[in-house]
KEKOLMI-934772 format. One record per residue (C-alpha): residue in three letters; residue number from 1; chain; x negated, y, z. Coordinates in nm, 3 decimals, always signed. Example, Ala and Ser with C-alpha at 12.3 -4.5 7.8 and 13.67 -1.06 7.14 Angstrom:
2
+------+-----+------+---------+---------+---------+
! code ! pos ! unit !    east !   north !      up !
+------+-----+------+---------+---------+---------+
!  ALA !   1 !    A !  -1.230 !  -0.450 !  +0.780 !
!  SER !   2 !    A !  -1.367 !  -0.106 !  +0.714 !
+------+-----+------+---------+---------+---------+
***
This chain:
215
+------+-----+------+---------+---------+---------+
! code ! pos ! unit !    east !   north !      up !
+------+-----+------+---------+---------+---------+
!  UNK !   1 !    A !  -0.420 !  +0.175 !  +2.060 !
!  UNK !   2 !    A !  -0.601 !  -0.074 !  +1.774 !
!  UNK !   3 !    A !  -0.406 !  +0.024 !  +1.407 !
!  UNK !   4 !    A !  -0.567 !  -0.259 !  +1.128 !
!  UNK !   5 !    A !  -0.435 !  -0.145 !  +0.762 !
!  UNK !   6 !    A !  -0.440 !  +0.270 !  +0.696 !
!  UNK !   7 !    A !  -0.211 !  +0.259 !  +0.390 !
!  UNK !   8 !    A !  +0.131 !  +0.424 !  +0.384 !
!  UNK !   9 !    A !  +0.266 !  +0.218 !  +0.729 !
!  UNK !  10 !    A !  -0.040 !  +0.184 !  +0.930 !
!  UNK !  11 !    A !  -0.142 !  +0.553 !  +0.857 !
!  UNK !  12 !    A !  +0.195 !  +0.679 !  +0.967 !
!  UNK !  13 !    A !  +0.175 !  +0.480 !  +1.267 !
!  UNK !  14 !    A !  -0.197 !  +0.580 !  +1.363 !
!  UNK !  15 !    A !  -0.103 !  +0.946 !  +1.308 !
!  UNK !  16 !    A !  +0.211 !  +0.934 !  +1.527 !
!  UNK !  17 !    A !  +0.055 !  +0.771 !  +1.840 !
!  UNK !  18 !    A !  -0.241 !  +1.061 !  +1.786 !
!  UNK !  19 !    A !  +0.022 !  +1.365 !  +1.791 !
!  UNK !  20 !    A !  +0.202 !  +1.110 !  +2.110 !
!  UNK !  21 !    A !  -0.140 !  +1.159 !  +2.293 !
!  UNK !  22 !    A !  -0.297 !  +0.780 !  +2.272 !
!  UNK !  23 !    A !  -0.621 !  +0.761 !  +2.208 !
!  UNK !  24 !    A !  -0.619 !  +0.563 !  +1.816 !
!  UNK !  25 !    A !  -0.910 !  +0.335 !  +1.680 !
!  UNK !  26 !    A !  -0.812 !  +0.252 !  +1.329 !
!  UNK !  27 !    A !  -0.906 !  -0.044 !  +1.130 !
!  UNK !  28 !    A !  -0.920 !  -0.080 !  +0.728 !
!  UNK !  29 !    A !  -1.196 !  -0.238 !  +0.477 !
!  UNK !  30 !    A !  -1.125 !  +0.002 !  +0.212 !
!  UNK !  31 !    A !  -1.394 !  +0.261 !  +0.287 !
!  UNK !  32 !    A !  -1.187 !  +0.514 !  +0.111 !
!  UNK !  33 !    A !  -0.870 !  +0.500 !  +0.383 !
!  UNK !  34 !    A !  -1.112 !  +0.484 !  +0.667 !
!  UNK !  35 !    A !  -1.253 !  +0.828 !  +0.503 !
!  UNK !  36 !    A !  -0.958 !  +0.993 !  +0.498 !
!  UNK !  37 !    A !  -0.851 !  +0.861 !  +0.845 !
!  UNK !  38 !    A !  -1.193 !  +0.959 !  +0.973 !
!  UNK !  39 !    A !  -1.036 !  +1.300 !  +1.073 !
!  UNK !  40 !    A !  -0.720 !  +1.255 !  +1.187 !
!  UNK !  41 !    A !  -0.779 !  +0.941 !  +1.477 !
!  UNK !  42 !    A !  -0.990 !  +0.890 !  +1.752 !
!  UNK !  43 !    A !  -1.239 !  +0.667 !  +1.588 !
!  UNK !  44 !    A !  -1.204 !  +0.469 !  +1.214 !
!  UNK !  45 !    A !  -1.411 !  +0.197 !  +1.108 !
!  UNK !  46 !    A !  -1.492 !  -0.016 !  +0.813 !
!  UNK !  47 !    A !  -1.440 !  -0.379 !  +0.885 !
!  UNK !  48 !    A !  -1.278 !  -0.676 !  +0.759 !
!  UNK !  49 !    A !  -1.006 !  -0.759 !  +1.028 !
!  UNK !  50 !    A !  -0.957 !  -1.159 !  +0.926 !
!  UNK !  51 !    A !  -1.331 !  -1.202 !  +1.044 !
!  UNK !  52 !    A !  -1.247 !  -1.313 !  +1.450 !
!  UNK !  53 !    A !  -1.619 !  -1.179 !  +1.498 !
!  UNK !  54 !    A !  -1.534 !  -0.815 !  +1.341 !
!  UNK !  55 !    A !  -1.238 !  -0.804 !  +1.579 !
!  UNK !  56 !    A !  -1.480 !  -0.901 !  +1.886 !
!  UNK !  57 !    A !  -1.715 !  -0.642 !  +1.814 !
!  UNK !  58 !    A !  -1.453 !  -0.382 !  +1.758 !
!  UNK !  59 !    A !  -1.373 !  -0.482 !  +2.090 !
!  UNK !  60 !    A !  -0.981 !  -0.532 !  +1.946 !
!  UNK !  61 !    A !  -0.963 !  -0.840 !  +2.289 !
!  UNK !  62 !    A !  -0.965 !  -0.508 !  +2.500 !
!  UNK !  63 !    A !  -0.597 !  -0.325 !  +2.375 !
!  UNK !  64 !    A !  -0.302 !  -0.365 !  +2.544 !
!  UNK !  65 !    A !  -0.136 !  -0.287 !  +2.185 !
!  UNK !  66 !    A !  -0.235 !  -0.386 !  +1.826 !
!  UNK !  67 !    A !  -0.011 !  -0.275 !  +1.481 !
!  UNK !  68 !    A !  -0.109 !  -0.505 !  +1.212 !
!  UNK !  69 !    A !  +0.010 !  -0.243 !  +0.871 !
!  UNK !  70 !    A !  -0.160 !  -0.483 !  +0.651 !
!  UNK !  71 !    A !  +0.097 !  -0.586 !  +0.414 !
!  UNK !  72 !    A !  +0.016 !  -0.631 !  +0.031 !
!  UNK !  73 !    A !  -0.223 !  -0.890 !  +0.120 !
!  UNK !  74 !    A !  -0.037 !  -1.189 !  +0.357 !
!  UNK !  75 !    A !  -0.351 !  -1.355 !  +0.406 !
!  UNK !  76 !    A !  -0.574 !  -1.109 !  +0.573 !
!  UNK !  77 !    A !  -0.238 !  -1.050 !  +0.749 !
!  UNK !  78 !    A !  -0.151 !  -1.327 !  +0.877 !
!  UNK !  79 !    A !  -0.532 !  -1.386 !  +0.984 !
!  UNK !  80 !    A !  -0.548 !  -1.078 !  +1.134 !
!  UNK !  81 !    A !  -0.232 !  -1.160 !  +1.346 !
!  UNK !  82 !    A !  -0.417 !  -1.492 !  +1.450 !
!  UNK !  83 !    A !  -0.761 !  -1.366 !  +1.523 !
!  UNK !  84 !    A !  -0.567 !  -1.087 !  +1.756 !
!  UNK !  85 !    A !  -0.399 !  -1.380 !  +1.881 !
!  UNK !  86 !    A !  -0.688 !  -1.577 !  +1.995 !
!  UNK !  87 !    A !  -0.814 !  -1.279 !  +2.123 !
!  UNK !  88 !    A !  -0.490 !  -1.262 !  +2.346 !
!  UNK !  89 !    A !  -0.394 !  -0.905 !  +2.271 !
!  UNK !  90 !    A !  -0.050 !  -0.892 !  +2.506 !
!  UNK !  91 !    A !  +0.136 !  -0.690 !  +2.220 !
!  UNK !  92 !    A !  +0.079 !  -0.754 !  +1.842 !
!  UNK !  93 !    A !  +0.344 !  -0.543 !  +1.648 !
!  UNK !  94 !    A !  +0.289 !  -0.629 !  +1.248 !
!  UNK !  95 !    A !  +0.407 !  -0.593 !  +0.964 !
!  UNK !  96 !    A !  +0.605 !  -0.830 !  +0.705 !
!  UNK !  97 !    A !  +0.689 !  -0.794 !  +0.369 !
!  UNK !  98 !    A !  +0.969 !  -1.040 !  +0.369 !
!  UNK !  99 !    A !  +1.134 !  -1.324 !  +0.612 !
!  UNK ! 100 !    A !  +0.903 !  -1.567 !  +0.532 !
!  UNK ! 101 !    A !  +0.677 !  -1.358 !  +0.600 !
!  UNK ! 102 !    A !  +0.761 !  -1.204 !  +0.920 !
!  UNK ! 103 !    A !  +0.826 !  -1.626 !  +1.016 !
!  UNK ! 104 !    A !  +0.464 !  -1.699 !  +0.974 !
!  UNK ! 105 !    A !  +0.371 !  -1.377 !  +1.150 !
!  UNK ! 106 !    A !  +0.547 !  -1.445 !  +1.464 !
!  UNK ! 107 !    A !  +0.427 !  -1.816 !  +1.464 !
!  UNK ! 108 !    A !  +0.070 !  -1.745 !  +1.417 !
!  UNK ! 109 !    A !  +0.113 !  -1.518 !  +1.764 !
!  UNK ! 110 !    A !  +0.265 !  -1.168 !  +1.684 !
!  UNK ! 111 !    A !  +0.500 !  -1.035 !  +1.928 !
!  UNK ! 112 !    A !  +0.675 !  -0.807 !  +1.728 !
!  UNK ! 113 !    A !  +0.796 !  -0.846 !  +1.336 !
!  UNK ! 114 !    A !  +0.822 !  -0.482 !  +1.140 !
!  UNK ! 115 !    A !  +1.040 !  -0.468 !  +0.803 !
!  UNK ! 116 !    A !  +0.999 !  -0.116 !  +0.697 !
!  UNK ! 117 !    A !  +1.090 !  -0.124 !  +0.353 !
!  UNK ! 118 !    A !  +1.437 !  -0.363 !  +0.394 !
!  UNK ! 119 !    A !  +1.511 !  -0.117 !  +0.692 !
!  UNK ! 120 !    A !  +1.415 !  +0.210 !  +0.535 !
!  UNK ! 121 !    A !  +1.664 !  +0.064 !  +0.193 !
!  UNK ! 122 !    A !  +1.914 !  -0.030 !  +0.457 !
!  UNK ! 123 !    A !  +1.899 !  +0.333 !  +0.570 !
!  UNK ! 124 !    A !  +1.874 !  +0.517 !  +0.210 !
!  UNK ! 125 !    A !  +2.232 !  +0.324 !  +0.086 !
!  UNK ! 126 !    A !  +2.373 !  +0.392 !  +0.411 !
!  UNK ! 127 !    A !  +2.254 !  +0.781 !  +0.339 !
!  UNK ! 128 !    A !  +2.409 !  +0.749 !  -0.035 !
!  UNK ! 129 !    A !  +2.751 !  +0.684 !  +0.026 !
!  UNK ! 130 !    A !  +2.748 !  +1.087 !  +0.125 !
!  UNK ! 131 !    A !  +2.911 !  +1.019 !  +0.474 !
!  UNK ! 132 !    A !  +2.624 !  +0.983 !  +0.712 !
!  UNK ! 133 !    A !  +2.365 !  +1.270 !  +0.777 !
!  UNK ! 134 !    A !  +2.130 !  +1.028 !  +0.905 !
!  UNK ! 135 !    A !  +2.130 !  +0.652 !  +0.995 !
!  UNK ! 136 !    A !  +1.889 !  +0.409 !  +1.225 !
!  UNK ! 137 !    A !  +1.918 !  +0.087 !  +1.264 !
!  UNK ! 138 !    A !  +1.787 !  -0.141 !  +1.527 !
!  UNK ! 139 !    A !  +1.786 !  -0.490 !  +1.461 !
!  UNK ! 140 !    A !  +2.042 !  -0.682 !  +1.226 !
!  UNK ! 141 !    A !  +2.335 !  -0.531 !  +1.377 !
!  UNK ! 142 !    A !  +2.332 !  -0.224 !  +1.558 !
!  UNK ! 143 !    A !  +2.287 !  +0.110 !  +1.455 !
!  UNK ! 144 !    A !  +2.296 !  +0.528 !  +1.535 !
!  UNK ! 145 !    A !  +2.405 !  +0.778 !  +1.347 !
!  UNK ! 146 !    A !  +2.467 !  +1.100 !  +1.281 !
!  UNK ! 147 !    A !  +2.769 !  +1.259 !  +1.074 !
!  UNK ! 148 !    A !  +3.050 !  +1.516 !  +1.043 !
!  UNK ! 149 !    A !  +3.298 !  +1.477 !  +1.307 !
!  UNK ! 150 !    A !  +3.611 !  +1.326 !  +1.068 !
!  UNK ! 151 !    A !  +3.891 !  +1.557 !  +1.049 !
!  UNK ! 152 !    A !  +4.156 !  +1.324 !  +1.274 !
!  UNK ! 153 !    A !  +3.954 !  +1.355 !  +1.596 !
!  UNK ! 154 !    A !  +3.960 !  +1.755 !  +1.604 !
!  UNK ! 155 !    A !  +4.089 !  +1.955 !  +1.832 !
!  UNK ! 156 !    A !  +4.117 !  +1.701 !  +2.087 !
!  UNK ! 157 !    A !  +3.910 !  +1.526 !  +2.353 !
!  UNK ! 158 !    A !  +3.704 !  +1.204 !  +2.320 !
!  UNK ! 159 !    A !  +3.941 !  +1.018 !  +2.547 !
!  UNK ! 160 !    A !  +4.222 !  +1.134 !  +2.378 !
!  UNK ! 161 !    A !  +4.094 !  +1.015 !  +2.019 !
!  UNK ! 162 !    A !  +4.008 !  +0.698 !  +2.188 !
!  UNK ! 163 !    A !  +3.741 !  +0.667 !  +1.949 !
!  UNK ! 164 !    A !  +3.576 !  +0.328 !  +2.083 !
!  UNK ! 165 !    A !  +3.930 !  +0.159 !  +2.128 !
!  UNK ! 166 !    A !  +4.000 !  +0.236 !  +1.782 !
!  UNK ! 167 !    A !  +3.633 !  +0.194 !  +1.606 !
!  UNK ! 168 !    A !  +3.413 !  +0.058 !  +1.842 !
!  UNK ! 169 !    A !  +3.197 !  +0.273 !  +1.842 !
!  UNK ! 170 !    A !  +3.022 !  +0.547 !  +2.115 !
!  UNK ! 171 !    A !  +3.007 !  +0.918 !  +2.080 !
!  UNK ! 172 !    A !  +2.697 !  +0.970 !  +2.250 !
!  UNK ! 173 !    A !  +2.635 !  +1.341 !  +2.182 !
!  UNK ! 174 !    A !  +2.774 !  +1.632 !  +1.977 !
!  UNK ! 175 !    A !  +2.514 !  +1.900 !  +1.799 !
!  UNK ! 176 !    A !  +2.702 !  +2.274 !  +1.713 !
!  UNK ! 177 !    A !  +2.557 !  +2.501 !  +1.520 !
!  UNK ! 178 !    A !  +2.306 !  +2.693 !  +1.678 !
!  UNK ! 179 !    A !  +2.384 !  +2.528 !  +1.973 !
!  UNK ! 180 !    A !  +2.161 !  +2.245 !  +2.186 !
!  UNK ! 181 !    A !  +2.232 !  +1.917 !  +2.159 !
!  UNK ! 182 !    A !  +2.485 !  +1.784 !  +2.434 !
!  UNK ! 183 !    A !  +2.560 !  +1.426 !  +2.569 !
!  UNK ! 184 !    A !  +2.965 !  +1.366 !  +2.549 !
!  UNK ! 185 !    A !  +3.166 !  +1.275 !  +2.797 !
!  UNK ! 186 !    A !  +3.544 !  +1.159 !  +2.772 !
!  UNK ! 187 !    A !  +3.665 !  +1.527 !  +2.818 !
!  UNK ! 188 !    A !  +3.437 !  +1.670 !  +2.574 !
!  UNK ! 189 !    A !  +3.662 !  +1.871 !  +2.290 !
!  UNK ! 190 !    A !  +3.550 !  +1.791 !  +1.941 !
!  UNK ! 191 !    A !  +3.528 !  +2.118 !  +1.759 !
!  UNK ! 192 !    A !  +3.546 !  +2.161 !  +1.354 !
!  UNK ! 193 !    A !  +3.185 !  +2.132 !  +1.174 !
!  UNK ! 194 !    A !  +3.041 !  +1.954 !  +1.488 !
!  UNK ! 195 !    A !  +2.780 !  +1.683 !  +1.416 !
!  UNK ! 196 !    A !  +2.833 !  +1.350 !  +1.644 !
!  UNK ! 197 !    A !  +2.587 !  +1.103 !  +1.722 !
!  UNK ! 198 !    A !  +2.750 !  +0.799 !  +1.746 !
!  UNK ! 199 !    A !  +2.646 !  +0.432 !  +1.802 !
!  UNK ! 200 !    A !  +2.796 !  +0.056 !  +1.711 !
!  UNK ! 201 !    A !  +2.750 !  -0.215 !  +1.520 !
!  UNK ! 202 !    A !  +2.671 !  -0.130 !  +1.150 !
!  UNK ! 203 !    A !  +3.030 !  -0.273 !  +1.041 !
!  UNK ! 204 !    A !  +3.202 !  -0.031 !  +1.316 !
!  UNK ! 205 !    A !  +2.999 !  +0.276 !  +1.217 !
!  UNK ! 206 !    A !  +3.082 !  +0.240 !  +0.855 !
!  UNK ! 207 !    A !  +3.457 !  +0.208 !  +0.940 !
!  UNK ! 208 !    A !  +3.426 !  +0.508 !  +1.130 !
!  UNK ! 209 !    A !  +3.239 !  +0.692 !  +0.892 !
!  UNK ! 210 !    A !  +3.571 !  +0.536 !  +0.651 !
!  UNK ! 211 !    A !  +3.786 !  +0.774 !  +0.797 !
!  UNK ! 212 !    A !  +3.617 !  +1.107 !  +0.705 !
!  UNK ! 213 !    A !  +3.699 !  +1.092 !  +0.400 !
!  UNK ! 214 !    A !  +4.063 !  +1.093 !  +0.524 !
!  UNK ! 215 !    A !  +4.153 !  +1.471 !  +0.484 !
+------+-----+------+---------+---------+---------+
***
């Protein structure tokens, strides 16, 4: 796997592939992040990633995958995203600050536009309102989460609730304490204190989430 930009997003990236097995060349021209990097990935190297010539030489034409985590700087992203382009890298996943951003990004070739700071605020309001215990979401609309089971569904089954007729939304699972994890089914008995993992549309999870505040 190529990474170009070691900062907060690319690092975290780079580092999670590592512990995933891949092998991880990482890219950055600030010799200080490639220092620190040195350790932790395969191979990083000093180089300026909007020069088409560095990229050759890095071999970068030769990935299946590239992550582009450059994202202070939207010209040596956007460059970088082109030169990986021309190179014809079959998956460029990058970066973007913004829309217009992420618009450019895609046109000049990348295959896949990353928001992490409008997705990881999405996630911390959703986290604020005190009724989710965790909260993912996937593109503009659909989401997982995890959260208390809400006081109306105990004591009965799934089908019985009929919590997607009502909500919308899918129980997948149901985590007890010290207990595994289990996948629900329409029989499965919703106990007091059990964690559900549940998926929908943002707008159905948050009306679902509504009613656990319903004691």
């Amino acid at each position: 796997m190529l990474v170009i930009g070691l900062g907060r997003f690319g690092g975290a990236v780079a580092n999670s592939l590592m512990r995933m097995g891949h092998e991880v060349l990482g890219v950055d021209a600030d010799p200080r992040l490639v220092e620190i990097m040195a350790a932790e990935l395969t191979q990083a190297v000093e180089a300026d990633s909007t020069d088409i010539d560095a990229l050759t030489s890095l071999g970068a034409g030769d990935f299946s995958s590239a992550v582009v985590g450059i994202g202070t700087d939207i010209e040596a992203s956007v460059l970088t995203v082109l030169g990986l382009s021309d190179l014809q890298v079959p998956s460029i996943w990058a970066k973007a600050t913004n829309d217009n951003h992420g618009r450019i990004l895609q046109r000049t070739g990348a295959h896949h536009i990353v928001f992490p700071e409008a997705r990881m605020g999405e996630r911390v309001a959703h986290l604020l309102n005190g009724r989710l215990l965790d909260f993912i979401q996937f593109d503009n609309r659909f989401a997982i989460a995890k959260l208390e089971a809400p006081h109306s569904i105990v004591g009965v089954t799934l089908e019985l609730s009929d919590v997607r007729k009502k909500y919308g939304v899918t129980v997948v699972g149901i985590k007890r304490t010290d207990e595994d994890f289990v996948y629900a089914v329409p029989d499965t008995l919703v106990h007091p204190n059990d964690i559900l993992i549940v998926s929908g549309t943002i707008e159905q999870i948050e009306r679902f989430a509504a009613i656990a505040d319903r004691r």
